[in-house]
N, C-alpha and C positions, 0 to 999 in steps of 0.2 A: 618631703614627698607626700606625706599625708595631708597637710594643710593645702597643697599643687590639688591633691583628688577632690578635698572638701569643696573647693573652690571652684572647682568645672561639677560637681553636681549640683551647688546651687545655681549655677550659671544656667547650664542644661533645665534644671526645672523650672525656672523665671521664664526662658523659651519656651518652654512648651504648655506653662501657661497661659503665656502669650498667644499664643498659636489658637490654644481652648477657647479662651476669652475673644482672638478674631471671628472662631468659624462659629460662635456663639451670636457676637454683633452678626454677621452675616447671612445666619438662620434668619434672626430677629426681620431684619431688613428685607431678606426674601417673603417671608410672611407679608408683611405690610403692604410691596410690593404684587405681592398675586390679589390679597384681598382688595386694592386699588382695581386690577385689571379688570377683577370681575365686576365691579360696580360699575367700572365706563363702560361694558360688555350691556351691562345691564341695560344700561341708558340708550346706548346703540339697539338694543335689539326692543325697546318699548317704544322708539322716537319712529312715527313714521315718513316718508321720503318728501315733506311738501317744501316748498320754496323756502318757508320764510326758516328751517329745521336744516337744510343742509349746511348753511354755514355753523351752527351749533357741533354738529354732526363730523364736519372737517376737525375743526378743535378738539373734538374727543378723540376723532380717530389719530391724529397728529399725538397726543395727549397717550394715547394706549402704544405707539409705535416707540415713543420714547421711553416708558414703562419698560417694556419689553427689551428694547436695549439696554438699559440700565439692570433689568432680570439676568438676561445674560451674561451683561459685566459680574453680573454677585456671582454668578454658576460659575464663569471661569474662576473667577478670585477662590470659590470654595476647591475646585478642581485645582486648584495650583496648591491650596495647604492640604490639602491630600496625597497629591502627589508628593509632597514634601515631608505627612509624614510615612508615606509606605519608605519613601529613601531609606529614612531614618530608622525605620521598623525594620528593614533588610539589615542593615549596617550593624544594629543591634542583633540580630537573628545570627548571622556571621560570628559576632563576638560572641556568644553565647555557645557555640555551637561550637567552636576551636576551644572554648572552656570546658566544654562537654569531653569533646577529646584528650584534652589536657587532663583533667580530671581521671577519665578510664586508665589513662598510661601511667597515672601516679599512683593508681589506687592497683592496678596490677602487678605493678614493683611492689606494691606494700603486699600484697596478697603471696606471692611468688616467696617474698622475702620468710613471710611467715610461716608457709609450708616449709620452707627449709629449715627451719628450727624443729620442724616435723612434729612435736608435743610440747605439753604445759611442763612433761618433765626434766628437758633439756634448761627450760629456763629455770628450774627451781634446782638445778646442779651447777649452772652457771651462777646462782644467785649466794648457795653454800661453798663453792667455793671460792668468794672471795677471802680476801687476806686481810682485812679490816672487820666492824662496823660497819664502819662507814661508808667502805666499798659496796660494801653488800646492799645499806640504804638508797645509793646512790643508785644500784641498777635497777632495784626495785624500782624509782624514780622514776627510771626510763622506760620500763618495758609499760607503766602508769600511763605515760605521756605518749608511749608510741599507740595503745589502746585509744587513748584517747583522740588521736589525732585521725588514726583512723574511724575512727564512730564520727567525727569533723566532716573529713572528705568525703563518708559515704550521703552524708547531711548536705554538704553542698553541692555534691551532684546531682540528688533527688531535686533540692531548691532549685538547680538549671536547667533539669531537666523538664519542671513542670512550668518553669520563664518558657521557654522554648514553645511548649505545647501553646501557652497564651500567646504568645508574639504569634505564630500560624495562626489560631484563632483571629485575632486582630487586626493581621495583615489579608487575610481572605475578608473579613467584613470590609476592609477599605476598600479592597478591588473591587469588591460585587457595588460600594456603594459610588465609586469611580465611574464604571458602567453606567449605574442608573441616571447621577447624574450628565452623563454625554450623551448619552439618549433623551433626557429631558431639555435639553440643551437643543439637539438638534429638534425636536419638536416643537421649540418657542421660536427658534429661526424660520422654521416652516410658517408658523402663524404669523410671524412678521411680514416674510415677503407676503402674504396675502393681506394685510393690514393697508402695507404700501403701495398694493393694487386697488385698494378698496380704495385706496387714497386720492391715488390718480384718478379716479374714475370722477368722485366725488370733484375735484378742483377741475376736472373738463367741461363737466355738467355746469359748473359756475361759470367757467369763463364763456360759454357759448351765452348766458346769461348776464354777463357783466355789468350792464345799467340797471336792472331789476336790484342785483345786489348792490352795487354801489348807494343807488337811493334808501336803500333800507338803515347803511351803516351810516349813513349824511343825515337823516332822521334822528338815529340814536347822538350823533355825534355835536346836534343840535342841542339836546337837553342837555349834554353832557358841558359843552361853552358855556351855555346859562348860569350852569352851578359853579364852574370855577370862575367866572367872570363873579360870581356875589361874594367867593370866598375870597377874592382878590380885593373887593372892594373893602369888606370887613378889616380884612390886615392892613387895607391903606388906611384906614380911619384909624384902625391902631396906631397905628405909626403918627398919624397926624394930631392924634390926641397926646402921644405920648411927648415927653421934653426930650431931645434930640441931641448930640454932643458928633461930634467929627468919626466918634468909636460907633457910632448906631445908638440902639435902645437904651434909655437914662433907667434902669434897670433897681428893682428894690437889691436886697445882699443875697437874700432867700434867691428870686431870682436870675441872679448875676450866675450863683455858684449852680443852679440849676442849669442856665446856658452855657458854662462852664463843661460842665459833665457829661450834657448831651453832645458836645462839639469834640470832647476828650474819645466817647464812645465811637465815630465816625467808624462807619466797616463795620461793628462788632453789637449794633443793634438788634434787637428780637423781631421777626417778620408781627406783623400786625392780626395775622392769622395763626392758629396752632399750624395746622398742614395746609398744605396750597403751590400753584404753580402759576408762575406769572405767563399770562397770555396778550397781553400789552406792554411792551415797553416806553421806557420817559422819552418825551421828545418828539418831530414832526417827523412823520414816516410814513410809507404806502400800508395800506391793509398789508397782514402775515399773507393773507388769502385774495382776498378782491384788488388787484394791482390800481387797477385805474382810479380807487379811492382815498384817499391821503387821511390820516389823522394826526390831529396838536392834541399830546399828551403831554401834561401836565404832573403827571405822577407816573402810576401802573396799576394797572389790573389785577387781580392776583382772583385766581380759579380755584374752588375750596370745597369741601363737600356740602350736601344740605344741613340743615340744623347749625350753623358752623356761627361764632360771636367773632364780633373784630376785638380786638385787646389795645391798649395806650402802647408803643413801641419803648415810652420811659413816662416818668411822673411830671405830671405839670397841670395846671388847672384848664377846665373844660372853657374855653372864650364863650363860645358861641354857637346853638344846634340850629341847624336847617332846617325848612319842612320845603319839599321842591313841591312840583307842578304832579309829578308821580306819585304824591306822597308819601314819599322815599326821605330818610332824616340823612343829613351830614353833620357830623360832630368835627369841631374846630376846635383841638388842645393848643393851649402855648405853652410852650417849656424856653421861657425865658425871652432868648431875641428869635426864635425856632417855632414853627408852628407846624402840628401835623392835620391832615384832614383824611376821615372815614366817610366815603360815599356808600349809597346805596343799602342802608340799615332800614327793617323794617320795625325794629321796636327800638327802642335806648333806653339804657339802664343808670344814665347819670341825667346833670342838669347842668345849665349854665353856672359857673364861677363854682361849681364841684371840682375838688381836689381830688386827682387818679394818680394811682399808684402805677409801676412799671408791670406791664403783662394783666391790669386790671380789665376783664369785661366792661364795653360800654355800650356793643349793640348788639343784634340779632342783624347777621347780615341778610338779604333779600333774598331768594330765590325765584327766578322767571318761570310764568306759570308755565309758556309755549314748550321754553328748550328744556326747561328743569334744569338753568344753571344759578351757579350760587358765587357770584363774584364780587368780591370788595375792590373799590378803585379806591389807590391811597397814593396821597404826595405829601412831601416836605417843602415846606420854605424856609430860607433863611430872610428874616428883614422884609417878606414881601417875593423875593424872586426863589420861583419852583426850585428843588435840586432834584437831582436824580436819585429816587430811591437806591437802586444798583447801589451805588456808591456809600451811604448810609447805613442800609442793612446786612444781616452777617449772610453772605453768601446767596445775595441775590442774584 
């Protein structure tokens, strides 16, 4: 029986460690989460309303509405292991508290018991006249033990009595903090639906507009062919210099096991940015925003703060840096038969045929002077043909 109790209070603490350790990560997360909101806040309330700024402006505000939902998914999740532990805090309060009762009924029998012996003298005539020693040692003994077990139970009543007071204390701070958080809850809902008014409003103003913005993203989307149409070319002359076998690339062993590893990694690679949000996905698709304008993505976009470095997603050597028409640099890694590419870097911190490590800094990504955005565009090839980051990265 004792080792049954042992084992449901380790069991019990491991839970509710767990539980600490959740609404700990989920502090963590909510933090992160509001300090994001207020910088896109920020950005919103410094940007003012001209043409070439609303489509910027949609992105963030789409950008702060998913924020926001995601804010409120942590608020429930925190609201649900609160509610989870007031149960648990009751359930315990309950048990405590029939202990308490327990306790008074035992200790009144012992009370009761002892007034009926009515003085110390009754027990020192019951102690003399035993018929032994021994007898006599033995009641000693008892009346030892019955002392003692009393001074016990008046001990662990006081100890239940003062569980109790804390469990009340702790169970009202959960409530009052149960409250706060439903009331902060329904106040980020409030801010959303008017996020998603702001929204609308913003993507009507475009579409009344639709050629004005289409030309703008067919401009952008101009530089953007030029540069993977050179990085394309680089990899075919890779490919062309290289000795060729039926498997792809004739690969050194360093190499081989390096294409190895990265191909083993698939799914479970490091985003190329520390924090960031893809705003472009891989592949031919209508603008998120401007319908009638189409883009060939080649990679993704990925939306990041200012000051923000692109990192190598694994180790492999630097092929080949860009300098575009923008004077914007693109760094080309090959990690084996695998190549990645960092657009839109305004410094670089490595050189051609440098050897980078996995999560190594290698630029300073760009920031637009106009919108004040800070986006790295990044794709993979295998052999020459794009893949789709998504599918590579962990959790894109």
């Amino acid at each position: 029986m004792k080792n049954v109790i042992t084992i449901l209070i380790i069991v019990f603490a491991f839970c509710y460690e767990g539980v600490a350790q959740n609404r700990s990560n989920l502090e963590k997360q909510k933090k992160e989460l509001l300090t994001e909101i207020a910088n896109i806040q920020n950005k919103l309330s410094n940007s003012k309303k001209e043409k070439k700024l609303i489509l910027s402006n949609v992105e963030d505000v789409k950008y702060k509405t998913s924020l926001q939902e995601r804010l409120i998914e942590n608020i429930n999740d925190q609201l649900n292991l609160i509610v989870l532990n007031i149960d648990q805090n009751e359930i315990e309060l309950k048990k405590l508290k029939d202990r308490e009762i327990s306790l008074k009924d035992e200790l009144s029998k012992m009370i009761l018991k002892t007034y009926k012996s009515k003085s110390s003298l009754n027990k020192i005539k019951y102690i003399f006249s035993s018929k032994s020693f021994y007898q006599a040692f033995k009641r000693i003994q008892y009346f030892k033990q019955y002392a003692n077990y009393l001074s016990k139970t008046l001990s662990r009543l006081d100890v239940t009595k003062s569980e109790i007071n804390k469990t009340i204390v702790l169970l009202d701070s959960q409530k009052t903090e149960k409250q706060l958080l439903m009331k902060e809850n329904k106040l980020i809902r409030k801010e959303l639906n008017v996020e998603l008014l702001n929204l609308n409003k913003l993507v009507y103003r475009i579409n009344q507009n639709q050629k004005d913005y289409a030309q703008q993203i067919n401009s952008k989307q101009k530089l953007s062919r030029e540069i993977d149409a050179k990085i394309q070319r680089i990899i075919a002359d890779a490919l062309a210099k290289s000795k060729r076998n039926e498997k792809g690339f004739e690969l050194t062993a360093e190499a081989k096991l390096i294409s190895k590893n990265f191909n083993a990694n698939k799914g479970k690679l490091p985003w190329p940015v520390e924090k960031g949000y893809v705003v472009l996905g891989f592949g031919k698709q209508p603008h998120p925003i401007v319908k009638t304008a189409t883009i060939q993505s080649n990679g993704v976009r990925i939306r990041t703060s200012e000051n923000s470095n692109a990192r190598s997603i694994f180790e492999g050597n630097v092929y080949s840096v860009i300098l575009s028409k923008n004077n914007l640099y693109t760094i080309l890694i090959q990690h084996g038969s695998f190549f990645t590419a960092y657009k839109n870097l305004e410094t670089i911190f490595v050189k051609k045929g440098e050897k980078v490590k996995l999560k190594q800094k290698i630029g300073a990504i760009s920031t637009e002077k106009i919108t004040k955005q800070t986006v790295l565009s990044f794709s993979i090839f295998k052999e020459g043909v794009p893949q789709n980051p998504g599918v590579w990265i962990y959790k894109m």
